[in-house]
N, C-alpha and C positions, 0 to 999 in steps of 0.2 A: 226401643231398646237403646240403652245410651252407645254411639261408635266408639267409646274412647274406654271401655272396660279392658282392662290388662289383667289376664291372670297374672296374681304374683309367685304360683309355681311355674310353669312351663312357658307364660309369655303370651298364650294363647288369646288373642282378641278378635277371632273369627264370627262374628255374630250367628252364624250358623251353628258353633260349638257352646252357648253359652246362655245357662237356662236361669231361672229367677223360682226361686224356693222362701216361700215363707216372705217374701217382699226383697230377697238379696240376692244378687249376679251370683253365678258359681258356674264355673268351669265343668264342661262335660268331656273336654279332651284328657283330662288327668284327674277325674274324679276320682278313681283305683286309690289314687299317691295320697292318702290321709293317714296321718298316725304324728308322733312327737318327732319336733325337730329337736337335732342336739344341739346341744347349748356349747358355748364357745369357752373352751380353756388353756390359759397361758401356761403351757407346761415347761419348765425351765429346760433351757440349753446342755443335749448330751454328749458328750465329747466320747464318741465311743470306734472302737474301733471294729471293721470286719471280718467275721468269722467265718474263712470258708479254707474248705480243706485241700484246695487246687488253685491254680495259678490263672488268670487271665492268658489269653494269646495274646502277640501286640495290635493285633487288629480292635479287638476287644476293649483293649486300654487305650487306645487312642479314639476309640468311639467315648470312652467313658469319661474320659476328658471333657470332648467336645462339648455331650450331653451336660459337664458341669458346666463349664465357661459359657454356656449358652442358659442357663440357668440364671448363672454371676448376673449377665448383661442380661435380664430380664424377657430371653426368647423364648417362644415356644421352641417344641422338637418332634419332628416325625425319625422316626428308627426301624428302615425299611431291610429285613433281616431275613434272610430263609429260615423254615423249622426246623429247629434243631442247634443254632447260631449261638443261644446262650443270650437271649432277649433281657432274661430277668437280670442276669449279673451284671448288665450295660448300666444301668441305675444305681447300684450301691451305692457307687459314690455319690452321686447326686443328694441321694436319700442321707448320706452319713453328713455333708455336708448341711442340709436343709434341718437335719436333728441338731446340728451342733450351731444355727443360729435360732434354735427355739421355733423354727416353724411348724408350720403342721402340713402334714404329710399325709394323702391318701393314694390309694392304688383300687383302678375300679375294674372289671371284668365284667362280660353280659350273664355271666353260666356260676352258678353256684359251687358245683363243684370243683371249677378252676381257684374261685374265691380260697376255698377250703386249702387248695394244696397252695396256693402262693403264702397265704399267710403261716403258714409252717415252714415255707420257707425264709418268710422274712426274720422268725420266731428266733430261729436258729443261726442266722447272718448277723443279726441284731438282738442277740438274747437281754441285755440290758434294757430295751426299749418296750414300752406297753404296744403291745400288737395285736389288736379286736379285729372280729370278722363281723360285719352285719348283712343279715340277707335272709330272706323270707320269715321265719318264724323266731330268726336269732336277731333280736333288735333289741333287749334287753340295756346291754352297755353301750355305747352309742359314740363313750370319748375315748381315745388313745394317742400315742404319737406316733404310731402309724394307724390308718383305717383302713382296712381292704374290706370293700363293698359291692355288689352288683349293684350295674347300672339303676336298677330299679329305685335302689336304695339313694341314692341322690337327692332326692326331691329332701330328703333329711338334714340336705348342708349346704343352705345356700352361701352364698359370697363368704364358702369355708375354708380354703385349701388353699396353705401357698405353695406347694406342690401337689399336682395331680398326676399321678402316670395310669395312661391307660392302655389296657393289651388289648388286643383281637375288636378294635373299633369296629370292624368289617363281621360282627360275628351277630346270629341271629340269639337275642330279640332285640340290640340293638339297633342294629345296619337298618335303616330307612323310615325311622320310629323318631317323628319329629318329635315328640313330648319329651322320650327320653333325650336326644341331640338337646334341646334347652334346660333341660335340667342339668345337663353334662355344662354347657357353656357359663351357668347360674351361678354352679358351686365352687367355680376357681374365684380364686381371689387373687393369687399370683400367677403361676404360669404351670403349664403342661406340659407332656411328652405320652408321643402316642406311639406305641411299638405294635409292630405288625408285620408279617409276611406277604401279606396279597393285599394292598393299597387299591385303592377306587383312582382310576385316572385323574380322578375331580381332587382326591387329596392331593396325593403325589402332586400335581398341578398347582394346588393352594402354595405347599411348604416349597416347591421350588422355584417359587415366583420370589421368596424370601429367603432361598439358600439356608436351610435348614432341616434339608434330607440329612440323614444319616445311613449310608447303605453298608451292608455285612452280607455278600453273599457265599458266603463258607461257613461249613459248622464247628464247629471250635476243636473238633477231632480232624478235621480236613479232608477228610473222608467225601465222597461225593453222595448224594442223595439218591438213594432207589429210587429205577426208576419204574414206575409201575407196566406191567404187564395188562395187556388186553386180550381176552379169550372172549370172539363170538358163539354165540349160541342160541337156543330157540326152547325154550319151555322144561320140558322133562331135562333136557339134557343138558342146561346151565344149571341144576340141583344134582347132576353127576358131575358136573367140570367143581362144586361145590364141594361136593363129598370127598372127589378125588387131593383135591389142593388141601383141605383140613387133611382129611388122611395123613398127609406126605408130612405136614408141621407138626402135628401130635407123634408119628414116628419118631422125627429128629428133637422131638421134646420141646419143641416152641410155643411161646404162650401166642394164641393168635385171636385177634378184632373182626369181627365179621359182619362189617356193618350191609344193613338193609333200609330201605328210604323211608318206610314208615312202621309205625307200633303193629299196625296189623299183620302188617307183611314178617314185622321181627316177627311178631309169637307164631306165628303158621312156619316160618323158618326152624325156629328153635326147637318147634314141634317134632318135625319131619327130622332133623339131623340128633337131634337128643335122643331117638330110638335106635340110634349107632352110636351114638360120642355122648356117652354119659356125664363125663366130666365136664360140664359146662353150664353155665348161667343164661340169664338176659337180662339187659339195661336199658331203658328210655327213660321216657320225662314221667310216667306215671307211675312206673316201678318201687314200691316201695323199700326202703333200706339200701338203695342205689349205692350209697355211701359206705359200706359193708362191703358190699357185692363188689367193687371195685377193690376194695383193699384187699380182699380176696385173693383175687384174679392176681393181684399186683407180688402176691406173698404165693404163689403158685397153687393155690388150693382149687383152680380150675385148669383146664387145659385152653380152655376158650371161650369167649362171651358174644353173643350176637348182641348187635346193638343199634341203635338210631344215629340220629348226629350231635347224641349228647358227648360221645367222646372222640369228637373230630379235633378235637381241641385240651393243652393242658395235660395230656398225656405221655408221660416218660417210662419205658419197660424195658430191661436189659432183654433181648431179644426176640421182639414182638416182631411177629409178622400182621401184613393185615390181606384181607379177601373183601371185596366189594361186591357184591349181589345185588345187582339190578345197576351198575353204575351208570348204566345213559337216562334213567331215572333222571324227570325235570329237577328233580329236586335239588342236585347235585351240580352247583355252577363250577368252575373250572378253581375257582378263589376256595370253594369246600373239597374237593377233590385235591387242590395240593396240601390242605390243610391237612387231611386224611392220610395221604401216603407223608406228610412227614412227620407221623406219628414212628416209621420205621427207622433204624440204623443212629438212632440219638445218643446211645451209650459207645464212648469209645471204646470199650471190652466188647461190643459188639457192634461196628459200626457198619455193616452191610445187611444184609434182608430183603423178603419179595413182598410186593404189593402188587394182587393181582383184579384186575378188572374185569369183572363176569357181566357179560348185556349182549342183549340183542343186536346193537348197531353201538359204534365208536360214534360220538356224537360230538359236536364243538368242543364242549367242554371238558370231554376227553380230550381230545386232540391238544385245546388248549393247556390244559393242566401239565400232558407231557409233555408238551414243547418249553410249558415254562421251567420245569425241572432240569432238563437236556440244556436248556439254556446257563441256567445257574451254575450246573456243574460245567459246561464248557469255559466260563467265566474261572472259577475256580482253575482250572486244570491250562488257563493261560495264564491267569499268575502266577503260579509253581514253575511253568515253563519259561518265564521273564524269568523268574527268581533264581533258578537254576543255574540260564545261560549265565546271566549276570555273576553268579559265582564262579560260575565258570572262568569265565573270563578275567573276573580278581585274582583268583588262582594261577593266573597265566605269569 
C-alpha cells in the first residue's frame, strides 16, 4: 500500500485506517463525511449594524475589542468565559466587522440543537445578513454570510472560512475526535476564536504560549454562580432525596432540568416520577421531536424535563433550577458538571437558583466542579471588593 496516501478530508494517512475499493485508496477514518461540498461565494460587503436590545458590560466591550484587533492582526483567539458571561455577544463585533470586508463567516457547535438556537440568535443581531444552519438532515442550502454548522458538517468547507468561531470545543462529539479536530483545522482559511468555559490544560497552554487568552470570569449580571449542592445517598432513597427537591421547585413554580447519565436510566427516571409530577417530558439523543419538546419546556407548558447531556449546554431559562441524579456517574467529568450547574441563575431577572447533586459518593469531579465555581465567584467578589475600596477612596 503506497506510505504517502493523504486523505484530502481529515488528513488521515495511517495505513492501518485506509482501504482500496474497486483499485482506489479511500479513507476508513471519515468514511461517514460523504455528501456535497459547498461551493465558494463572493457575497458583497455588508455594512450593517448590531441589533440587540441591552448594553454590553465594560468587561465585555473590552474583550470585544480585543477579539477584533486580534482579528485585524491575523490571530487566533481562545475566550475563556464562565456560563453565563455572555460568550456569544464577545463576537459581534468581529463578525460585523469580517461582514463589512466581504468575508465569510462561520460559527460551528458539536450539538444540533445549540446550532438551532445560535443562529436565531445571529438571525436577529444581524437581520440584514443571510444566516443558514447546516446539520444532519438540513444540508439543503449550504451558502450564506454567515454559516452556523456542527462540527460534523465541516468536512463540507474546506480551506472555507475567513472567520471561524467555535463554542463548547471541549463538548462531546467533538472533544477527542481526531477526524473531526482536522476537518475543524482544514476549513479555516483565515483565522479563528474558540469560546469556552472549561478549557483542556493543553489548550489554555497552546493560546498562552501566544498571549491570546481572553478570560471573563463574571456573568454579565454579576451575579455569582450557584453553587451546587451535594446530597449523599444509597438507592431507594436518592429517588426520595429526587422526589423531595422536584416537589419543593414545582411548588415555587420553577421550571427544573433533571439530568440522568444515560437514556436508560432517563426513561426508568421519568417513569417512576411522571406517576406523581405529571407535567413533565423527557429528552436525549434518540427522542424524537426533541426540538419541540424543548420549546416546550422553554414556553412553561411542562414543569420539568429529565434529560441526558444533550442539554448541558446552549441552554438559557428565566428561572431553571437543575437536579443531578446519579452525579458521581463516570459519565460526568468536572468540565460537564460545571457545564451543567451553569445552566442556572443566567437571566438577570432571576440571577440566583439551586443545583443539586444526588450520588452515592462526592467523587473528584464533584469536588472539582465546585471548587472550580467557588473559585470564579471568589474571583468576582475580589474585583467588586478592589472596585469598591478604590471608589472609596476617590471619594475621599
Amino acid at each position: 500500500m503506497k506510505s504517502f496516501f493523504i486523505c484530502e478530508i481529515c488528513g488521515n494517512q495511517n495505513k492501518n485506517k485506509i482501504g482500496i475499493r474497486n483499485g482506489e485508496y479511500y479513507c476508513r477514518a471519515c468514511i461517514e463525511f460523504c455528501g456535497q461540498k459547498a461551493p465558494r461565494v463572493n457575497y458583497q460587503p455588508l455594512d450593517l449594524n448590531i441589533k440587540i436590545d441591552y448594553e454590553l458590560t465594560p468587561a465585555q466591550k473590552d474583550i470585544s475589542q480585543s477579539v477584533l484587533q486580534n482579528f485585524k492582526s491575523k490571530k487566533d483567539t481562545l475566550i475563556y468565559a464562565v456560563c453565563g458571561a455572555g460568550k456569544t455577544e464577545l463576537i459581534f463585533e468581529v463578525i460585523k466587522y469580517a461582514l463589512k470586508k466581504g468575508k465569510q463567516v462561520g460559527f460551528t457547535i458539536p450539538r444540533r440543537e445549540v446550532v438551532i438556537e445560535i443562529a436565531n440568535r445571529l438571525k436577529s443581531t444581524f437581520p440584514r445578513a443571510k444566516v443558514i444552519s447546516v446539520f444532519g438532515d438540513q444540508t439543503k442550502t449550504l451558502t450564506g454570510n454567515i454559516i452556523v454548522l456542527t462540527t460534523h458538517q465541516l468536512f463540507r468547507y474546506p480551506n472555507y472560512f475567513d472567520l471561524l468561531i467555535f463554542d463548547e470545543i471541549d463538548a462531546f462529539p467533538y472533544a477527542g475526535d481526531l477526524v473531526l479536530e482536522a476537518m475543524f483545522k482544514k476549513s479555516i482559511r483565515g483565522n479563528f476564536v474558540i469560546l469556552t468555559a472549561t478549557p483542556s490544560k493543553k489548550l489554555l497552554a497552546k493560546f498562552q504560549a501566544t498571549n491570546s487568552v481572553l478570560t471573563l470570569f463574571s456573568r454579565f449580571h454579576n451575579k455569582n454562580i450557584p453553587v451546587p449542592r451535594f446530597i449523599a445517598g444509597y438507592g431507594v432513597l436518592n429517588i426520595v432525596y429526587l422526589f423531595q427537591s422536584l416537589r419543593d421547585f414545582i411548588l415555587r413554580k420553577k421550571p427544573v432540568l433533571i439530568f440522568v447519565p444515560t437514556i436508560r436510566e432517563a426513561e426508568f427516571i421519568f417513569k417512576i416520577i411522571g406517576k406523581i409530577f405529571i407535567n413533565g417530558n423527557i429528552v436525549h439523543s434518540k427522542k424524537e421531536n426533541k426540538t419541540e419538546i424543548i420549546r416546550q419546556f422553554k414556553e412553561r407548558e411542562y414543569d420539568y424535563l429529565v434529560t441526558t447531556t444533550v442539554l448541558e449546554r446552549g441552554v438559557t431559562i428565566v428561572g431553571l433550577q437543575v437536579i443531578v441524579f446519579g452525579a458521581d456517574s463516570a459519565i460526568y467529568d468536572a468540565a460537564s458538571l460545571i457545564q451543567i450547574a451553569g445552566r442556572v441563575g443566567r437571566k438577570k431577572e432571576e440571577s440566583d437558583g439551586e443545583v443539586i447533586f444526588i450520588g452515592t459518593k462526592k467523587t473528584t469531579s464533584i469536588e472539582e466542579a465546585i471548587a472550580d465555581i467557588e473559585e470564579k465567584n471568589s474571583y468576582l467578589q475580589n474585583v467588586y471588593g478592589e472596585r469598591s475600596k478604590n471608589e472609596s477612596l476617590q471619594s475621599k
